[in-house]
N, C-alpha and C positions, 0 to 999 in steps of 0.2 A: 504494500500500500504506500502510495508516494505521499510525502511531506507538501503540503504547499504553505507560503506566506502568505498574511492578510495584513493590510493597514487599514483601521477606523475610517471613516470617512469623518467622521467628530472629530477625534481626540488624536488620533494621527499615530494608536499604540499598534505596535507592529506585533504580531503574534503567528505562530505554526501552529498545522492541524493536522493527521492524518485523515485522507480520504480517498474511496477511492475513487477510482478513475472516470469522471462523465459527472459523477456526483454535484449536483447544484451548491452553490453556498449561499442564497438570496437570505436564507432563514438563520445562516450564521450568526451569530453575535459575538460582540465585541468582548472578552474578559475584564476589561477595565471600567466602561463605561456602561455595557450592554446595549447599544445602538445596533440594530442589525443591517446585513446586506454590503459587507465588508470590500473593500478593493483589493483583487488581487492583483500581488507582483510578482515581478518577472523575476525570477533569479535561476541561478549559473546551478546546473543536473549536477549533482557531485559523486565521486567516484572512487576509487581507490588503484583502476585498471593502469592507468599513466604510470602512477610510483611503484606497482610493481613490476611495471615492465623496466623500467627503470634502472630498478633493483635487478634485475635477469640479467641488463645488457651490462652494467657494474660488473657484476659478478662474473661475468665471460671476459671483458678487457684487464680487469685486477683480480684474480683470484686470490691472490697472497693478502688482500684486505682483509679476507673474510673466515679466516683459517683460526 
């Protein structure tokens, strides 16, 4: 189930939610104020895939790092 951001449209308090996917947030409400029908933002998929590959190609050029 993915995380999304929400900011108030009020109070401008930024908050995460698990939901899934397709799921409406119109009925959402706000934790700080309780205003509902919150604005969602955009932010960056996060991942871990990058630093492990990462860590792979490290570990094939220095092997003696990691001994």
């Amino acid at each position: 189930m993915p995380i999304y951001e929400f900011e108030c449209r009020k109070c401008s308090h930024v908050f995460e939610r698990f939901m899934k996917i397709g799921e409406g947030y119109e009925e959402l409400a706000c934790p700080a104020c309780g205003v509902k029908d919150p604005k969602k933002l955009v932010t960056a998929f996060r991942t871990n895939s990058w630093s492990t590959f990462l860590d792979g190609m490290e570990r094939k050029v220095n092997p003696y790092k990691f001994k």
